[in-house]
SELO-300117 format. One record per residue (C-alpha): residue in one letter; y, z, x; residue number from 1. Coordinates in nm, 4 decimals. Layout:
BEGIN
<node resn="a" v="Y" w="Z" u="X" resi="NUM"/>
...
REM end
This chain:
BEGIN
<node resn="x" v="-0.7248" w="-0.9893" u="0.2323" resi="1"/>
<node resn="x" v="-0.4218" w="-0.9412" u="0.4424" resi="2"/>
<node resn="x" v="-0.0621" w="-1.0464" u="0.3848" resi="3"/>
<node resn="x" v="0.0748" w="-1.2825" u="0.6193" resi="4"/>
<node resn="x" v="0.4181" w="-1.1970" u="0.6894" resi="5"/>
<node resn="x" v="0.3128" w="-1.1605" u="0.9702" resi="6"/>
<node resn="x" v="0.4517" w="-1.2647" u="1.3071" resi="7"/>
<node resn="x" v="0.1744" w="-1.4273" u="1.5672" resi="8"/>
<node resn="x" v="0.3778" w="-1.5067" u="1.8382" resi="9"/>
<node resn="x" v="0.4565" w="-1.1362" u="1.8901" resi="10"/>
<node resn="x" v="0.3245" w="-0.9586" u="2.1906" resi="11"/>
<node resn="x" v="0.0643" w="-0.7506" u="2.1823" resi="12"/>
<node resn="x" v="0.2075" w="-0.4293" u="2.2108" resi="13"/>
<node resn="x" v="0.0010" w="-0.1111" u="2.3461" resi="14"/>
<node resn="x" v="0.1034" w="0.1526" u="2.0903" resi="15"/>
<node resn="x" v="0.0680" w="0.0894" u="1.6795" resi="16"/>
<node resn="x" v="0.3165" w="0.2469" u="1.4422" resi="17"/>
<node resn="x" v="0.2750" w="0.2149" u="1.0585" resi="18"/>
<node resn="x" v="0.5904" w="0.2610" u="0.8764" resi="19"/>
<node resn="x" v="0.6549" w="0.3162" u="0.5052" resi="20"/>
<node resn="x" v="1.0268" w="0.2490" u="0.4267" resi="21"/>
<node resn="x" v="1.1921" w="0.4072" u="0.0916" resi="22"/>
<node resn="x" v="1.4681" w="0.4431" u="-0.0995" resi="23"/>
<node resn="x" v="1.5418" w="0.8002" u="0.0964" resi="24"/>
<node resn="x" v="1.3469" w="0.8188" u="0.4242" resi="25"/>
<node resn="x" v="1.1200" w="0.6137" u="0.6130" resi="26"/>
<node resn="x" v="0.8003" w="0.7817" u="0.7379" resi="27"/>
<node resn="x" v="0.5878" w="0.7036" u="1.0423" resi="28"/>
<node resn="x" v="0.2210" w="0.7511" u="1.2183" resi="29"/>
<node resn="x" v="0.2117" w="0.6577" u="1.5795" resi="30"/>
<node resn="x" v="-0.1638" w="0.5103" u="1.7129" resi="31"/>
<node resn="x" v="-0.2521" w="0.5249" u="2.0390" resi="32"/>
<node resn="x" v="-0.3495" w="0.2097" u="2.2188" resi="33"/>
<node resn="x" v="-0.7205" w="0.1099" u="2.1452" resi="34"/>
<node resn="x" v="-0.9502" w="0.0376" u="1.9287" resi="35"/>
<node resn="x" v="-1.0484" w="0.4326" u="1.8814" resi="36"/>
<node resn="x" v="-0.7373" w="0.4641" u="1.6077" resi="37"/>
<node resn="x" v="-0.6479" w="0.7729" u="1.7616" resi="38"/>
<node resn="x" v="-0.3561" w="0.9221" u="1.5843" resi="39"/>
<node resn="x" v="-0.0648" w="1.0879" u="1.7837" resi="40"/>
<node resn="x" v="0.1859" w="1.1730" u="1.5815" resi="41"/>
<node resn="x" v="0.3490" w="1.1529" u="1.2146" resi="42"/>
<node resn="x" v="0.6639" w="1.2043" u="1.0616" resi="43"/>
<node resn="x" v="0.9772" w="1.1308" u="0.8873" resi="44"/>
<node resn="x" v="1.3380" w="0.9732" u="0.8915" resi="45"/>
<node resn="x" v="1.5731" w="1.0641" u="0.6362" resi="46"/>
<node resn="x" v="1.8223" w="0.7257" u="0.5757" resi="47"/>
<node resn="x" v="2.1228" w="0.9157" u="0.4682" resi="48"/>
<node resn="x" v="2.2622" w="0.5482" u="0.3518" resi="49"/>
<node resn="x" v="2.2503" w="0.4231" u="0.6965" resi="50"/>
<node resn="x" v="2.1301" w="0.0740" u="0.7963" resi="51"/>
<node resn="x" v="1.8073" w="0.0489" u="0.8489" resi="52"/>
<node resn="x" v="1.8671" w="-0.0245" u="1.2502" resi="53"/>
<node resn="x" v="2.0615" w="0.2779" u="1.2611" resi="54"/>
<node resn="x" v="1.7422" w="0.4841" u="1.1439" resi="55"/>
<node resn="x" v="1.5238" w="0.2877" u="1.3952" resi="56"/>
<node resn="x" v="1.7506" w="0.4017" u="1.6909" resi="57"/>
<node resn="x" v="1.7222" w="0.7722" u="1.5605" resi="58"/>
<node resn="x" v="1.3836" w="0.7819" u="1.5088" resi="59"/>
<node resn="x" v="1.3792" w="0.6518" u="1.9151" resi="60"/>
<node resn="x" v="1.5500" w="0.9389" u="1.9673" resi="61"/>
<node resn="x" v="1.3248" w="1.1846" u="1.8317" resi="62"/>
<node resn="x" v="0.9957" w="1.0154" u="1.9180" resi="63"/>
<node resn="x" v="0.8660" w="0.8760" u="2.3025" resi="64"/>
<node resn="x" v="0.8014" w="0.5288" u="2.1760" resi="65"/>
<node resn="x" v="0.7181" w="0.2934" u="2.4326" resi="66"/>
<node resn="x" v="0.5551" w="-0.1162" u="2.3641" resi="67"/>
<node resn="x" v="0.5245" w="-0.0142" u="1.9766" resi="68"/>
<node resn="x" v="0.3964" w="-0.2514" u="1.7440" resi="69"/>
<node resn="x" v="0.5109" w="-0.2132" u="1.4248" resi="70"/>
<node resn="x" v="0.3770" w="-0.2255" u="1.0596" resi="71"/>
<node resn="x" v="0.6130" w="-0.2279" u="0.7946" resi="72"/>
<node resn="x" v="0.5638" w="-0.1303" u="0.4485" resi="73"/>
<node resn="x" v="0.8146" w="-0.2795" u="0.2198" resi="74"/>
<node resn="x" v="0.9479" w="-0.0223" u="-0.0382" resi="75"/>
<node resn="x" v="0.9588" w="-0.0267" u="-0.4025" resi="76"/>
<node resn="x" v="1.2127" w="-0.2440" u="-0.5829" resi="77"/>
<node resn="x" v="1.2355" w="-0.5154" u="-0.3131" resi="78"/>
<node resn="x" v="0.9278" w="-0.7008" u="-0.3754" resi="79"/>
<node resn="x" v="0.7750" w="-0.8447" u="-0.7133" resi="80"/>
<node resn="x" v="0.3687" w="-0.7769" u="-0.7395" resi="81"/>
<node resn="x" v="0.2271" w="-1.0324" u="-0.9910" resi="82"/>
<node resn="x" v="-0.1085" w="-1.1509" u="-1.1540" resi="83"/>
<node resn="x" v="-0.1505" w="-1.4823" u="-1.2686" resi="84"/>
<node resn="x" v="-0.4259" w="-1.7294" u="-1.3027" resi="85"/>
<node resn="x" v="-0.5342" w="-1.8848" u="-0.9919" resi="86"/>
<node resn="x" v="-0.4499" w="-2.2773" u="-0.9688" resi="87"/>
<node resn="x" v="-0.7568" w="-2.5237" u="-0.9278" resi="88"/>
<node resn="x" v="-0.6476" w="-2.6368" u="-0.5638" resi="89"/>
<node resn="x" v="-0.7837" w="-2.5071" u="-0.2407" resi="90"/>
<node resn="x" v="-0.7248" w="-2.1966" u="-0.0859" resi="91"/>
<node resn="x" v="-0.5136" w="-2.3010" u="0.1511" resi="92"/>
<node resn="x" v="-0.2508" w="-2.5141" u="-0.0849" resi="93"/>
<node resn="x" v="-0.2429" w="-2.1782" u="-0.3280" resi="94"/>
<node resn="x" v="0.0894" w="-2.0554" u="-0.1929" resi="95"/>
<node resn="x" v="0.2295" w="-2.3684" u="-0.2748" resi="96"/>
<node resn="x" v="0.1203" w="-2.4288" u="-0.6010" resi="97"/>
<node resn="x" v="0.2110" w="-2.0759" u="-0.7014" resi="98"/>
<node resn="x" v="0.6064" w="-2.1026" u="-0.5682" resi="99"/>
<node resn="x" v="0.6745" w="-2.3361" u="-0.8677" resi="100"/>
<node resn="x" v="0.4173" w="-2.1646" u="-1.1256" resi="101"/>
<node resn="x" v="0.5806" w="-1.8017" u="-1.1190" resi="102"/>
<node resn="x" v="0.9230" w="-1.9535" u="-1.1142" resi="103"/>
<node resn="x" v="1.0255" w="-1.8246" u="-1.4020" resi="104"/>
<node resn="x" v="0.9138" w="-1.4319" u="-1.3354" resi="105"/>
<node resn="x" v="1.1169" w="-1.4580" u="-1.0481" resi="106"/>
<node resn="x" v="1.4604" w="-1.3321" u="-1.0581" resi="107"/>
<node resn="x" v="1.6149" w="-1.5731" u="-0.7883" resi="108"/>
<node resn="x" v="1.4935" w="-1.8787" u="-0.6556" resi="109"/>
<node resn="x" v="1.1366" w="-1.9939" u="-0.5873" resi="110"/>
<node resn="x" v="1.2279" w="-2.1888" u="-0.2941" resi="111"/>
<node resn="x" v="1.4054" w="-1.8204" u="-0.1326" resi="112"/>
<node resn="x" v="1.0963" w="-1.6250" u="-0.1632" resi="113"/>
<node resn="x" v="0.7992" w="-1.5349" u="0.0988" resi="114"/>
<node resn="x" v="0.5257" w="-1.5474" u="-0.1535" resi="115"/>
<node resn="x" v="0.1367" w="-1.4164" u="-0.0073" resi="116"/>
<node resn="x" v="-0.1829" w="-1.4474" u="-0.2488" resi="117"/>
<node resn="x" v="-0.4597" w="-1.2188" u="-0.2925" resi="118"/>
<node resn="x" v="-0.7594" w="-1.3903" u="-0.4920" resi="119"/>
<node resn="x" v="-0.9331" w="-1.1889" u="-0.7089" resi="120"/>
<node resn="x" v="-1.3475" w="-1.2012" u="-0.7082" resi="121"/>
<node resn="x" v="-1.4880" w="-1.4813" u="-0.8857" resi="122"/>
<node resn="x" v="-1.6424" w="-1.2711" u="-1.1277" resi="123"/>
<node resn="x" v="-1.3114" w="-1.0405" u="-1.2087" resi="124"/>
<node resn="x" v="-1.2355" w="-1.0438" u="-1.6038" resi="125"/>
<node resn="x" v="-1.6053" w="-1.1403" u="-1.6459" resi="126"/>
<node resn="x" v="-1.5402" w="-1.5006" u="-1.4566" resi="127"/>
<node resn="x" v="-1.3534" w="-1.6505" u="-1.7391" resi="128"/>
<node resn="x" v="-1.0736" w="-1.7630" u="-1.5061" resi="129"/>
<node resn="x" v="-1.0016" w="-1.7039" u="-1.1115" resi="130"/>
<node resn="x" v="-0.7330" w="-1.4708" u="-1.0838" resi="131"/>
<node resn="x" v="-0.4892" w="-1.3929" u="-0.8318" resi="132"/>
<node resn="x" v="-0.2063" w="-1.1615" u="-0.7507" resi="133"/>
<node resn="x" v="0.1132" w="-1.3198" u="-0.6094" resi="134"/>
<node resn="x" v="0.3698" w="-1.0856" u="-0.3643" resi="135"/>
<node resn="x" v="0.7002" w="-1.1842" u="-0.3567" resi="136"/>
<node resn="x" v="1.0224" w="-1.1323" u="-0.1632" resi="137"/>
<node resn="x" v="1.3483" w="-1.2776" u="-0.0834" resi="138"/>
<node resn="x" v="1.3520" w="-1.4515" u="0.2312" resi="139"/>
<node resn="x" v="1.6733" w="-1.2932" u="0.3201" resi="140"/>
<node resn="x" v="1.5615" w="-0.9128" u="0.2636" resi="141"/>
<node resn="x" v="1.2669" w="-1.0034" u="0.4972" resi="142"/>
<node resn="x" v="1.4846" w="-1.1543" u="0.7424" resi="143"/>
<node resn="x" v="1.6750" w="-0.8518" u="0.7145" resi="144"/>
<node resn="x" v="1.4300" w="-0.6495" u="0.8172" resi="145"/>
<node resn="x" v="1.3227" w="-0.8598" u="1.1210" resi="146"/>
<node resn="x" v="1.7017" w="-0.8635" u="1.2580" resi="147"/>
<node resn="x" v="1.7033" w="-0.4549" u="1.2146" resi="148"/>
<node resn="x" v="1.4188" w="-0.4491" u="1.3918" resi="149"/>
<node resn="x" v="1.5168" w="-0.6966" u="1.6279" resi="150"/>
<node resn="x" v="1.8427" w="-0.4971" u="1.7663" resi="151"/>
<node resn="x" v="1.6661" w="-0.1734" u="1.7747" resi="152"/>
<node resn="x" v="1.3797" w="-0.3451" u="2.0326" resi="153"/>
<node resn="x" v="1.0979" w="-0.2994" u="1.8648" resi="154"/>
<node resn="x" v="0.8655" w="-0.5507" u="1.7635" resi="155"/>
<node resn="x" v="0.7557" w="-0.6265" u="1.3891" resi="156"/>
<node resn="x" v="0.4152" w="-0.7399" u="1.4140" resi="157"/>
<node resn="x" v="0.3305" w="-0.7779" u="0.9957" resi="158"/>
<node resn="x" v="0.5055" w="-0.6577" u="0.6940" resi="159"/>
<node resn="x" v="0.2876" w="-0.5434" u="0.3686" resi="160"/>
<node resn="x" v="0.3359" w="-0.3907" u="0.0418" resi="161"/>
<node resn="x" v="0.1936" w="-0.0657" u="-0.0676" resi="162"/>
<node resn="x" v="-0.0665" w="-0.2081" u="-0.3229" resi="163"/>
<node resn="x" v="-0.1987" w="-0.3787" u="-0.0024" resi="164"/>
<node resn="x" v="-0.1802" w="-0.1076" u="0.1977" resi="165"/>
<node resn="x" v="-0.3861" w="0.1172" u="0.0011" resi="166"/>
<node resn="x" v="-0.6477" w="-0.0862" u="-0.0569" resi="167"/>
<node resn="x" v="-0.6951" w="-0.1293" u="0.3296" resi="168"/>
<node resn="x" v="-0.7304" w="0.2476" u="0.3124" resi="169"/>
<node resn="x" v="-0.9765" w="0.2603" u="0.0370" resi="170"/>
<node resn="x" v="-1.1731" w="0.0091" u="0.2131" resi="171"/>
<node resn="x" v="-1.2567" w="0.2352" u="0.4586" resi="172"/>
<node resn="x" v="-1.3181" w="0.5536" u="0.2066" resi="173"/>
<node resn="x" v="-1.5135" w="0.3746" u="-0.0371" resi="174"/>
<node resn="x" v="-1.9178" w="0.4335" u="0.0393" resi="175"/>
<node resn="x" v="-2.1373" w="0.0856" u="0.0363" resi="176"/>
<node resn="x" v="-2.1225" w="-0.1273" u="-0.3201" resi="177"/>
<node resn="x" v="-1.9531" w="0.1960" u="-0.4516" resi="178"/>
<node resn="x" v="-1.7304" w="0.1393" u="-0.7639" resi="179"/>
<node resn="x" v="-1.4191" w="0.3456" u="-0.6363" resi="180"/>
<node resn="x" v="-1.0328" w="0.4164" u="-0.7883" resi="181"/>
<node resn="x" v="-0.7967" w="0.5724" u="-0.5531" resi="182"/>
<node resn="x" v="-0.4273" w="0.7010" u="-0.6464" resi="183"/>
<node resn="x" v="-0.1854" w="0.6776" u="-0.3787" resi="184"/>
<node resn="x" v="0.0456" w="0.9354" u="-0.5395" resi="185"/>
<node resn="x" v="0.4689" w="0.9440" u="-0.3750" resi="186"/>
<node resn="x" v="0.7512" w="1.0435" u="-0.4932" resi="187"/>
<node resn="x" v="0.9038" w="0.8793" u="-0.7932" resi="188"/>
<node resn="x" v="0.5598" w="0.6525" u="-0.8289" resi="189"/>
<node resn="x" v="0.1356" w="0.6303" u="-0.7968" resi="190"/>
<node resn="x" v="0.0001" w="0.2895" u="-0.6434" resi="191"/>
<node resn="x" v="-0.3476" w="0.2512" u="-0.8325" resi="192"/>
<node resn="x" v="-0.6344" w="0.0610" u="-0.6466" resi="193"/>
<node resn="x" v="-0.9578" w="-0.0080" u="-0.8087" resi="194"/>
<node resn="x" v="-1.2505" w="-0.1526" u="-0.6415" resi="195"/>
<node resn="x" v="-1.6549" w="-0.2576" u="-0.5981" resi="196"/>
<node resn="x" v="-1.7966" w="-0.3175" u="-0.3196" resi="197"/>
<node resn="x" v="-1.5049" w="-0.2596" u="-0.1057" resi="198"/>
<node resn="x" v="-1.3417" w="-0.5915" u="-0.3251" resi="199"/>
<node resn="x" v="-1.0008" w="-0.5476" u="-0.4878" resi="200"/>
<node resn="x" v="-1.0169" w="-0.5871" u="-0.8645" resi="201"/>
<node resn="x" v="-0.7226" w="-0.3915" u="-1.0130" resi="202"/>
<node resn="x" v="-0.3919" w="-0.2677" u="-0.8328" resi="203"/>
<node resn="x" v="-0.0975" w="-0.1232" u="-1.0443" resi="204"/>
<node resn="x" v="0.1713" w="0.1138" u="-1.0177" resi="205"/>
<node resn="x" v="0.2466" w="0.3924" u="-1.2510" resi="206"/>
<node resn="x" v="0.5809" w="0.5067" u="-1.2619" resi="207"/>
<node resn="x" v="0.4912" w="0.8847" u="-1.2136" resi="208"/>
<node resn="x" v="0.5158" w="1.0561" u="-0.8763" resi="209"/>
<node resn="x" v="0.5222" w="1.4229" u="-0.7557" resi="210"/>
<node resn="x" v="0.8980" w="1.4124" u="-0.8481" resi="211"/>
<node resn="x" v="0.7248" w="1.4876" u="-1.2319" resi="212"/>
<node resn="x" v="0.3821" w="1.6031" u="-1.1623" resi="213"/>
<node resn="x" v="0.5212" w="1.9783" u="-1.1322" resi="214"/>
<node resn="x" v="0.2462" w="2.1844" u="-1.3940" resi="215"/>
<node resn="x" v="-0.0840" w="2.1360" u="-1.5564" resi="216"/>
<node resn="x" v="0.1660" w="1.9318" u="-1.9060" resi="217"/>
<node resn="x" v="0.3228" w="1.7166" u="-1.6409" resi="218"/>
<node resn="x" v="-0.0849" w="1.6078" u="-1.4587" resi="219"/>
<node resn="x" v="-0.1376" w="1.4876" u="-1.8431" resi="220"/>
<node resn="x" v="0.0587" w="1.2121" u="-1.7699" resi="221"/>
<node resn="x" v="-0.1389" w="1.1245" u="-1.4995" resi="222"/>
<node resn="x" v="-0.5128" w="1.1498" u="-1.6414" resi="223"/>
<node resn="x" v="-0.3705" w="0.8972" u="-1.8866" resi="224"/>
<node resn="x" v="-0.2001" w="0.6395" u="-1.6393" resi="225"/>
<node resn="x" v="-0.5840" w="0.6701" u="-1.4839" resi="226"/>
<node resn="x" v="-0.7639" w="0.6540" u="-1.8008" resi="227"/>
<node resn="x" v="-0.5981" w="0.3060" u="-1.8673" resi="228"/>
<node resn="x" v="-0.6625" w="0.1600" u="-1.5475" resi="229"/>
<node resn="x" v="-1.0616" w="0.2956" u="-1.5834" resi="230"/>
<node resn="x" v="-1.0607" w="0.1106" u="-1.9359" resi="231"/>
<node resn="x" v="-0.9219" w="-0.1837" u="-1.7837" resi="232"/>
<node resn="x" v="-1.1643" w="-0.2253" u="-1.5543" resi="233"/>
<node resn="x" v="-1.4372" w="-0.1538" u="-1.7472" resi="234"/>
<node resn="x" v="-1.3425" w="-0.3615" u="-2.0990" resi="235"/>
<node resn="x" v="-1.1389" w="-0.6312" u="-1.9160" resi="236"/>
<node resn="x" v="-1.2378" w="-0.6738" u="-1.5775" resi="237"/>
<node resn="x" v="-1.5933" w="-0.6209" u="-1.6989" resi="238"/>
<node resn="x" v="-1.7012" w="-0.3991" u="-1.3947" resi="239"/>
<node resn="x" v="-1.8462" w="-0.0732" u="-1.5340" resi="240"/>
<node resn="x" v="-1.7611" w="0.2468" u="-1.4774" resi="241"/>
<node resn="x" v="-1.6162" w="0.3803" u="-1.1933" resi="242"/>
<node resn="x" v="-1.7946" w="0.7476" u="-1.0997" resi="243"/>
<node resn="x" v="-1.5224" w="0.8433" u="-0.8499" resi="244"/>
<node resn="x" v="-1.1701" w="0.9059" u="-0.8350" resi="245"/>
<node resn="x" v="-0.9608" w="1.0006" u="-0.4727" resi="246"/>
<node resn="x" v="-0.5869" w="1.1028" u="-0.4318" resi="247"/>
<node resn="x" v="-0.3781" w="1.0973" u="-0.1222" resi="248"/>
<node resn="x" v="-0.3369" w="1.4468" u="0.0594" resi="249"/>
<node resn="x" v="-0.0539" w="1.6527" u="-0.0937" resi="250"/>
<node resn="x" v="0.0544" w="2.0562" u="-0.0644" resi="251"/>
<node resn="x" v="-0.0303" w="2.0424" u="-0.4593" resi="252"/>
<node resn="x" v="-0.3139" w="1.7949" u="-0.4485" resi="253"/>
<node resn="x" v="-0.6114" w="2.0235" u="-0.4874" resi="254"/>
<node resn="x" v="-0.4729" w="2.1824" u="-0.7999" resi="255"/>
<node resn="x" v="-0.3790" w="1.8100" u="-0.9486" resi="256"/>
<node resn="x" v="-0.7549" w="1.6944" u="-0.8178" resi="257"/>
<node resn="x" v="-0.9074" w="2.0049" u="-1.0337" resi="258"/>
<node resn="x" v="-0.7231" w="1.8787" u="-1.3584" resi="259"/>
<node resn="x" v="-0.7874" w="1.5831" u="-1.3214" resi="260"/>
<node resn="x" v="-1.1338" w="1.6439" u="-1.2684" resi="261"/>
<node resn="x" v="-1.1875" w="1.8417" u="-1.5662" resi="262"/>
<node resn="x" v="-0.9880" w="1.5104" u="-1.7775" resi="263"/>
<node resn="x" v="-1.2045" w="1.2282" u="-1.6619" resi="264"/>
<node resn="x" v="-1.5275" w="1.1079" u="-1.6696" resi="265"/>
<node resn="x" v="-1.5417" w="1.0175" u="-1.2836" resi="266"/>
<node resn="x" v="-1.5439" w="1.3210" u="-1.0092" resi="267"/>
<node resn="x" v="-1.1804" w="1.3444" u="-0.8814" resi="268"/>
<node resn="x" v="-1.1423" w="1.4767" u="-0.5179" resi="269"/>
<node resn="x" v="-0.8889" w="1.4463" u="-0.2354" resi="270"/>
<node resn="x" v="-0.8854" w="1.1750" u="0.0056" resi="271"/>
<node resn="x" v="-1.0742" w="1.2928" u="0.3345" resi="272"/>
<node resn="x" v="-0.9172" w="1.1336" u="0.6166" resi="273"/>
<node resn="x" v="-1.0740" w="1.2285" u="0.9733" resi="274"/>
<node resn="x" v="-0.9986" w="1.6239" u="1.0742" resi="275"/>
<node resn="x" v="-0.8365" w="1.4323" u="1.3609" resi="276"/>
<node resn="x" v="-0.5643" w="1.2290" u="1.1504" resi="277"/>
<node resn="x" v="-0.5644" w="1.5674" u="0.9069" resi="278"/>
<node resn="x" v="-0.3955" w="1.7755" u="1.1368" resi="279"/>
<node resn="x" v="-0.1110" w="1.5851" u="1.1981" resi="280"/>
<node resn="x" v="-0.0402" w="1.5050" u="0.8348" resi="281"/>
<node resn="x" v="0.2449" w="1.7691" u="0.6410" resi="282"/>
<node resn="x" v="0.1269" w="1.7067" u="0.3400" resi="283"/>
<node resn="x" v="0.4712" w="1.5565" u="0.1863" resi="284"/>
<node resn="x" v="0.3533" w="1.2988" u="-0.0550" resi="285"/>
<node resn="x" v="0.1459" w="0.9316" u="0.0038" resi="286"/>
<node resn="x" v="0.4156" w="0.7827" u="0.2295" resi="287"/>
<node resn="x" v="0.2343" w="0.9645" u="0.5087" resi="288"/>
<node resn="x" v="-0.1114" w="0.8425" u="0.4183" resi="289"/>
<node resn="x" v="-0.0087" w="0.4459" u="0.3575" resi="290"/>
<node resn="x" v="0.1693" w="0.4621" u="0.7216" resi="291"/>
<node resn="x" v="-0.1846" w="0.5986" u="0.8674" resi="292"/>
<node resn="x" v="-0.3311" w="0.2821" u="0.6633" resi="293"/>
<node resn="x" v="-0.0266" w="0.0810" u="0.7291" resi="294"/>
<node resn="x" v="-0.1483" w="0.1031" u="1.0839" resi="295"/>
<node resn="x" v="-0.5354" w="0.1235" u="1.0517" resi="296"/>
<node resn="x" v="-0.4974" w="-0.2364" u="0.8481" resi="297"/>
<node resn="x" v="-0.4197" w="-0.3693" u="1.1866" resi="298"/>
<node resn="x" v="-0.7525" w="-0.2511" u="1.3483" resi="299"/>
<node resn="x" v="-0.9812" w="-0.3936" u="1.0736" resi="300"/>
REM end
């Protein structure tokens, strides 16, 4: 399960970058060349209501970047993230048939979107009907992007989406035919992946960062937005219980992971990425962790 904005006749380049761009900053983790995923370096742009090409050539500036390959994370608000039922044609028609289906959830245009799809297991929502969730985006924003990246000389190798993202990353936390949630918590939002047996069955976003989780009232908030998603997989998925629960590295996310912990029925813990990749994380929020997985996604 990969998106496929993509772009094949790239070069390979030697370096990997994974890049999560937001409303505010853009954040960055730098892979060496190789299949070891050795990480270099991480860090942060703020935009400052620049063009996206400007940030490019300051982050150039501030980091030795030489043959990067690039993968982009879209931000929030310029993408759509639905789930419909799957249409009875083959796998590789689906994008087709869903363009006209979702019309109508679309805001613009059918025919102006880059649409991906991401079936669901046969036996989600207890096999009563294949499901599948649809990304879409304006051809022109990704275009956009492309041209930004385009002037500044670097080379856009695939664009994803956060939901996407994360599960890439949870892939590779989750423990063999383990039933496993992880919260990819930022700033203004939490990107909720559920899985079994390192399949996606659930992803959602809760509109609850770090920006409100500031005290013990405020993590409340949270153990419910989890709850719900636990329910729904359980009652409506029809996949059990899930007995474990991991959030994205933050200064505070210890303290959240105790409440938390003490709320729900699963064991909550932070995310352990590799000592190597820990040391070069700050800590800021899950921007940082999605551009480590923005990055690993390309070495699966």
């Amino acid at each position: 399960m990969r998106m496929n904005l993509n772009f094949p006749w790239k070069k390979k380049s030697q370096q990997r970058m994974g890049m999560v761009l937001s409303t505010h900053s853009l954040t960055w983790a730098l892979f060496a060349p190789g299949p070891e995923a050795t990480l270099l370096r991480t860090g942060a742009v703020l935009l400052n209501g620049q063009e996206l090409s400007d940030t490019l050539d300051v982050l150039q500036k501030e980091v030795e970047i030489k043959d990067v390959e690039v993968h982009l994370v879209l931000p929030v608000g310029t993408y759509q993230f639905l789930l419909t039922d799957a249409p009875a044609v083959q796998e590789t028609e689906l994008v087709s048939a869903l363009r006209w289906k979702i019309g109508d959830l679309l805001n613009y245009d059918a025919a102006e979107a880059v649409l991906d799809a991401f079936l669901l297991p046969e036996d989600a929502y207890r096999g009563r009907q294949r499901m599948t969730y649809v990304a879409a985006c304006p051809k022109a924003q990704i275009s956009s992007y492309e041209q930004s990246f385009h002037r500044a000389g670097m080379s856009l190798q695939r664009i994803s989406i956060p939901e996407i993202t994360g599960f890439h990353l949870s892939q590779r936390l989750a423990e063999d035919g383990e039933a496993l949630a992880t919260a990819f918590i930022g700033v203004q939002e939490t990107h909720l992946c559920l899985l079994h047996n390192n399949l996606l069955y659930l992803a959602r976003q809760a509109p609850l960062g770090w920006a409100r989780l500031r005290n013990p009232d405020d993590f409340d908030q949270l153990v419910l937005e989890i709850q719900r998603s636990l329910d729904y997989f359980d009652s409506q998925i029809g996949k059990g219980t899930i007995r474990r629960v991991l959030i994205s590295p933050h200064i505070k996310a210890d303290e959240l992971a105790a409440h938390l912990d003490q709320n729900l029925t699963p064991s909550v813990a932070v995310m352990q990425l590799p000592e190597a990749y820990r040391e070069h994380l700050g800590g800021s929020a899950a921007d940082e962790t999605l551009a480590v997985g923005a990055a690993l996604g390309a070495m699966l």
